[in-house]
N, C-alpha and C positions, 0 to 999 in steps of 0.2 A: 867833855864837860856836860852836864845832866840840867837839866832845868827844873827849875826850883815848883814845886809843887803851889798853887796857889794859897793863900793862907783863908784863912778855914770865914773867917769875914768875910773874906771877899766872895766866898763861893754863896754863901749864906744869903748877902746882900743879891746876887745877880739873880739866885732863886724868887726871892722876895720881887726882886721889878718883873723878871719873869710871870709872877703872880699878880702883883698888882696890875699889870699891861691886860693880864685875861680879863679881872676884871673892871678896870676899867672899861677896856673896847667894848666888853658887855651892853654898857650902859650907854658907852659915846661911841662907834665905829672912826669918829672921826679926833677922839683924846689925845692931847698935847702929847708931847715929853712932859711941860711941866705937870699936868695933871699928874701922867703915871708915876714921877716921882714923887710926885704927894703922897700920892696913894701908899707909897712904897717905904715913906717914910725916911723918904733920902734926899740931898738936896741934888739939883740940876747936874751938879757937877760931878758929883758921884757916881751917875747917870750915866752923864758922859763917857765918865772911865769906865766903864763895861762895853757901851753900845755907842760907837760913832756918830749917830743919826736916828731918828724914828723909823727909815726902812730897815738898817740891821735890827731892830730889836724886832721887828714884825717878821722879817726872816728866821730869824730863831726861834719867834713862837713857831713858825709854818714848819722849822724842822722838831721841835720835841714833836710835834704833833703828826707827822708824818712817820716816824717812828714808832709811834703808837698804831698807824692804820697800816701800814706795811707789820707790824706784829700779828693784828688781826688779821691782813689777809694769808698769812702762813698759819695761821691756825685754822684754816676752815679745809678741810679734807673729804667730805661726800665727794662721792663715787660719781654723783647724779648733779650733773652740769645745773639743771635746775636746783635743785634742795641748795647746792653749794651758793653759787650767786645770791638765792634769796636770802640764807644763813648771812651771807659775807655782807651786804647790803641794810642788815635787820642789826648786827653788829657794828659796825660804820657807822650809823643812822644814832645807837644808842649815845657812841664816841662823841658823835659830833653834835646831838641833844644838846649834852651840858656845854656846850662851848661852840655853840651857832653862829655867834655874831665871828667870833675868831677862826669861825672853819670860812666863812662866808668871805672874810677879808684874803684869805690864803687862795682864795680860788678866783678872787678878782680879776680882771685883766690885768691890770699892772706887775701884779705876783705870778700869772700866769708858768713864765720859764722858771721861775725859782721852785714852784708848786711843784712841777712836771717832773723836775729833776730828782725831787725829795720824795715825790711816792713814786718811781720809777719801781720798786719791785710789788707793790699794789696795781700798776698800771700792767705791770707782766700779769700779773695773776688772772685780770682782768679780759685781757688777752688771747692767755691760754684757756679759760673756761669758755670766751667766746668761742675758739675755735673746739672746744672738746664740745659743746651742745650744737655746735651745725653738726659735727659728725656722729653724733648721738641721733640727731634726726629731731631734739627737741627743740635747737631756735631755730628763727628764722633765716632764711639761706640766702635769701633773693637778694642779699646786701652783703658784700665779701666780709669778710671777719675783721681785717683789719680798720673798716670804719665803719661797723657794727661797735665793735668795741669803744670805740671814741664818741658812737652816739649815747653807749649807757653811760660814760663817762659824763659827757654833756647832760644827760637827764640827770645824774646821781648832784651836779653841780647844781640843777635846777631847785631840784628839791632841797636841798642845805641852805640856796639862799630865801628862798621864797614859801616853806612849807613851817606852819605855824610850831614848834615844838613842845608847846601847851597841849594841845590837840590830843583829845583821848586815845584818835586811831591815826596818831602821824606817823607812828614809825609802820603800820598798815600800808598805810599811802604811800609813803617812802620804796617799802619793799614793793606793795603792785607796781608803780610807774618805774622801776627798772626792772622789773618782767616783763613788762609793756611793751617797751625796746627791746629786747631780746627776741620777741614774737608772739609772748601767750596772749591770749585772751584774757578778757577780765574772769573768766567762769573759771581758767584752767591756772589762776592763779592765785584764786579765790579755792578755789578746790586744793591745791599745795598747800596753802597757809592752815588750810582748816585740816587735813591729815597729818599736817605734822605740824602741829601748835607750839612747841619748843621752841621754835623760830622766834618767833614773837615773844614767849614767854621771858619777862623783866628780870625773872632770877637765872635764864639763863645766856639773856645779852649780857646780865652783869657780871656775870662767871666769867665770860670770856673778852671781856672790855680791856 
């Protein structure tokens, strides 16, 4: 026996609360249910029949979106442990721009194991480029890889929740301070950004967003 494919409403509607949820959190981090089925244009109950609870619906946002960063991190391919990282991080950074307050909720402690789990091959990528830039000679060594890696994580956390997104040079500051951790210097990563300015360049984080 086959199961019945969802009817074209119903996908339609969970999109829609899916939508109104980003924006609402926007505004409130702390938004009802009922808000977001205001917002959504649905009544409470309707709501209900999609998402159990406020934390299912907040895990679902945490997985479209994890989907989307584990995309990015298999798109970023440099050779060069440095370029790659700052690329991956300058893109990341673009991602989670328009949707800070909802990246910020996904990385809270409480979401912590659900996050971890959902960017698991972001967190590989992360990982691997760690251990390919100590062996490249370009990061820092004095701190084994496996929680090297966990502290750019932790910085990358930092910056999403706490770095202004208005900000003319925040995705700048985004990308130095997880160079930072890694081991460059401010010069030698100020020096990276400005030889290869595509990093940064708006048309082409949005190319690959």
């Amino acid at each position: 026996m086959t199961s019945r494919a969802p009817r074209r409403d119903a996908v339609e509607n969970r999109i829609g609360i899916l939508s109104a949820a980003r924006s609402a959190l926007a505004v409130d981090p702390h938004a009802s249910i009922d808000t977001i089925a205001r917002s959504a244009g649905l009544s409470r109950r309707t709501l209900y029949g999609h998402f159990g609870d406020r934390e299912a619906l907040i895990r679902e946002l945490i997985a479209h979106g994890a989907q989307r960063f584990n995309a990015i991190a298999a798109s970023v391919t440099d050779p060069d442990a440095r370029i790659a990282l700052a690329r991956l991080a300058a893109r990341l950074w673009q991602e989670t721009a328009h949707v800070q307050v909802t990246a910020a909720l996904a990385l809270d402690e409480s979401h912590v194991d659900h996050t971890a789990e959902a960017l698991a091959p972001l967190r590989r990528t992360v990982a691997d480029l760690t251990r390919r830039g100590q062996d490249e000679g370009v990061f820092r060594t004095d701190i084994a890889a496996p929680t090297l890696a966990r502290l750019i994580e932790e910085m990358a956390r930092v910056v999403v929740s706490r770095t202004d997104a208005s900000l003319p040079d925040a995705a700048n500051v985004a990308v130095s301070a997880v160079l930072s951790v890694a081991g460059l210097s401010w010069r030698e990563a100020d020096e990276l950004l400005r030889t290869h300015p595509e990093i940064l360049s708006p048309e082409t984080m949005e190319a690959h967003a």
